[in-house]
N, C-alpha and C positions, 0 to 999 in steps of 0.2 A: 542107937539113939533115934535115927531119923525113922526105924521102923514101930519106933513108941508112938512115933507123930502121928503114924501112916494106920498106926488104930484106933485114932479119936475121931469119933462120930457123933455127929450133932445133925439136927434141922436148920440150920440157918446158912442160909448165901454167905459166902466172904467174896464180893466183890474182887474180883482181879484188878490189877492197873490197867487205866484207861487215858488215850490222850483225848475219848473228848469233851470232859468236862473245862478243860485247859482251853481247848478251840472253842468249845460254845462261848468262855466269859470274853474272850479275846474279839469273837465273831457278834455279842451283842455288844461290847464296847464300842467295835470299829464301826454297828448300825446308829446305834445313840448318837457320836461325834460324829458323825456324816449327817444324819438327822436335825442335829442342832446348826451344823456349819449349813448346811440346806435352807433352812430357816430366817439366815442371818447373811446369805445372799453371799458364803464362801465359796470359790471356786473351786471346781473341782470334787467338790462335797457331796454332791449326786452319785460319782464313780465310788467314792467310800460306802454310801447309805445300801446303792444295791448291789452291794458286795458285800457287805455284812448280814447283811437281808439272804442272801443266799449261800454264804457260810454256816449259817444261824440254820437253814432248812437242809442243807445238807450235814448237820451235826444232828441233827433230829433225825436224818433216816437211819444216819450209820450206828447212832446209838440205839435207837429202838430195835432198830435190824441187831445189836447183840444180846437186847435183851431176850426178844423174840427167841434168838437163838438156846440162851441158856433156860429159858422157860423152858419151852416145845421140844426141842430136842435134848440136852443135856441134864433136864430132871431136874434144875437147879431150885426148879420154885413149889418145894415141899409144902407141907399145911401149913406149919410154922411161915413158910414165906408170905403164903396167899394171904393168912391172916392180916400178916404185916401191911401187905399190900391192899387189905381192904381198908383196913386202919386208915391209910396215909389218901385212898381214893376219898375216905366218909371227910379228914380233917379239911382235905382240900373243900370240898363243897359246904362244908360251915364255913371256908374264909370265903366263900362266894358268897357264901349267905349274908357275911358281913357285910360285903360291898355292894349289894341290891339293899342291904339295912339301908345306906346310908342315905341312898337317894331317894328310898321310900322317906326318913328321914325329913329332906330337906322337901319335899314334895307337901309334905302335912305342916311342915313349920311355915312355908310361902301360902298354904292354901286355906288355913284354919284361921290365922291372923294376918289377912291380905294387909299390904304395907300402903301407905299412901301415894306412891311413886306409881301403884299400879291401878289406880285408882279406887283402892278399899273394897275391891271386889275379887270373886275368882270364878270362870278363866278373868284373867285383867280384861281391863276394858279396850275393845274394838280386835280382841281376838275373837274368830271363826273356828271354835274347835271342831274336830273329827268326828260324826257319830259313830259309836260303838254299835252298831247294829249293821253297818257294812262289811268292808275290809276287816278290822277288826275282829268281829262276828267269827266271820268267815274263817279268821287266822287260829283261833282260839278252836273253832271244832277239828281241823286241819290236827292244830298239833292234838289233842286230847286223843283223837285217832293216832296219830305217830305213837304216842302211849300205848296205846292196847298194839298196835303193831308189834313195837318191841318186846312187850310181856308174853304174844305168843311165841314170839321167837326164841324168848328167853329158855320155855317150855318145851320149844320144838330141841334144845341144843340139850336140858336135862332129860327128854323124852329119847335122845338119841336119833330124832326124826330130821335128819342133814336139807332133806330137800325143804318140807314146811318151814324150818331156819329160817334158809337161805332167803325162798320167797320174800319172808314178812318183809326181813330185813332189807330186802328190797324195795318193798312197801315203807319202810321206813324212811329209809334215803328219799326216794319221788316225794313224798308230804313233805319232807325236812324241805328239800329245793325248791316246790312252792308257796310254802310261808315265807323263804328269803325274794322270793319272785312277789309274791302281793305285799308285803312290806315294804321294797323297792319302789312297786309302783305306788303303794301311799304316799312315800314321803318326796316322790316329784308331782306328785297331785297337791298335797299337804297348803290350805291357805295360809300358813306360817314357816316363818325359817327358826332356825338355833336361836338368830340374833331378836330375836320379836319377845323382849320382857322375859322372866322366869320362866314363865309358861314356855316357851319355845326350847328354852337352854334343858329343863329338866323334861320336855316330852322327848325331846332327840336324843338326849346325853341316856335317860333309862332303856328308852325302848332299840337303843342305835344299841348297848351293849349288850343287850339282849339276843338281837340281832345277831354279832357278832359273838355271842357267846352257841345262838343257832350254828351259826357257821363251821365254830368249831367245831361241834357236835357231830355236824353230819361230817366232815372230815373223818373223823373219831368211824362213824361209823361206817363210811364205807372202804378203810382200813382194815376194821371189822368183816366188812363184806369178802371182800378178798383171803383172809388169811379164815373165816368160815368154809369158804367153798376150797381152800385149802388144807381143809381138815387139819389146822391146828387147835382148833378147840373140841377140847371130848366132855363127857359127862360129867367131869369129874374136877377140869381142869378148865378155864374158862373166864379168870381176873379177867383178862385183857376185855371182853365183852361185856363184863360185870361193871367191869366202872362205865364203861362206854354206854350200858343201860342205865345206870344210877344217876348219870351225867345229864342224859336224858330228861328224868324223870323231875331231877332239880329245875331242868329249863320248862319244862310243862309247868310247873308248879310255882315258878317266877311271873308264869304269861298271864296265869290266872288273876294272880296278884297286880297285875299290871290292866291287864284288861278291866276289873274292877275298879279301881283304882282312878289310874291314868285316863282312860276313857271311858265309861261308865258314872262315875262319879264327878267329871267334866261334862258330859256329852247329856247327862240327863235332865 
């Protein structure tokens, strides 16, 4: 019987048992409670937060590190998988799309029928907005090059050409770090805070997650870097880098919208 089993062949991953889907929920519980007791001036609450904070980033390398494994080395991630796995990279980034909707959202609802609280203008009245022809400017060519960066590198990895890769993506990472470096020093230049009327709350709150959404990005990609110069990615084989380029491409294409937008359509 068992050797009936041992001749059924398919394309698809069956997951083995893992503990650490178990330690991730356990490790962001114990950051959230520690978080909130933090908040709320509970003792002790600080040793909980970053200790879940770093259970939370050691459950992320040990899992990644098996996914890597059965990728790269043990074959596991057939067509059938990759496909799946583009699927799951494309749905993710529509539920990003959702939540830069929203702020774009509230952005046009505060700004198209300014309220009388903010004096029935927009920016409100005795805000100092940002021109878009500085920092801004600047950050917007920055990334739109990060773009073409990673499209040759994309090329360089289906070309088979390892070194031109490796470079762009090098070139990638340096732009990714200083758009987070002139973003930085914007918002300690910045003549407003969070707290300063709508304007404040929805310039920081879209462009800080942004920001942060940068952040992760280049994380992603100089992972990337590493396991590139690693020769885990071939012609053929190369999710891992795939979403990290499409992840990309969605942050370029949020900034645009942002720059337009946020500054541009404030600053003019």
């Amino acid at each position: 019987m068992s050797s009936v089993f041992n001749q059924v062949k398919h394309p698809y991953h069956l997951v083995t048992p893992s503990p650490w889907p178990f330690l991730g929920s356990f490790s962001a519980l114990g950051f959230v409670v520690g978080l909130a007791g933090f908040m709320n001036n509970y003792q002790g609450s600080l040793y909980l937060t970053f200790f879940g904070f770093f259970c939370i980033i050691f459950t992320m390398f040990v899992w990644w590190r098996d996914i890597i494994r059965e990728g790269t080395f043990e074959g596991a991630h057939t067509k059938k998988v990759q496909a799946g796995l583009r699927f799951g990279v494309i749905l993710f980034i529509v539920s990003e799309v959702m939540f830069f909707f929203s702020f774009f959202w509230t952005f046009f609802h505060s700004s198209l029928a300014p309220a009388i609280e903010i004096g029935q203008s927009w920016p409100p009245l005795e805000i100092s907005v940002l021109s878009p022809w500085g920092i801004p400017l600047l950050n917007t060519v920055i990334l739109l090059t990060s773009g073409a960066t990673i499209t040759v590198c994309h090329h360089g990895i289906v070309w088979g050409a390892k070194k031109i890769s490796v470079q762009y993506l090098g070139f990638t990472i340096g732009l990714a770090i200083f758009f987070i470096l002139f973003q930085a020093f914007e918002y300690l230049n910045a003549p407003f805070t969070i707290s300063d009327s709508v304007y404040g709350s929805i310039f920081f709150m879209t462009t800080g997650f942004h920001g942060f959404h940068v952040a992760i990005g280049t994380i992603y990609l100089i992972v990337c870097y590493f396991r590139l110069s690693a020769d885990h990615f071939t012609r053929t084989h190369h999710i891992g880098f795939l979403g990290a380029a499409w992840y990309w491409h969605f942050v370029d294409v949020v900034w645009l919208f942002l720059f337009i937008v946020v500054y541009w359509f404030c600053g003019s």
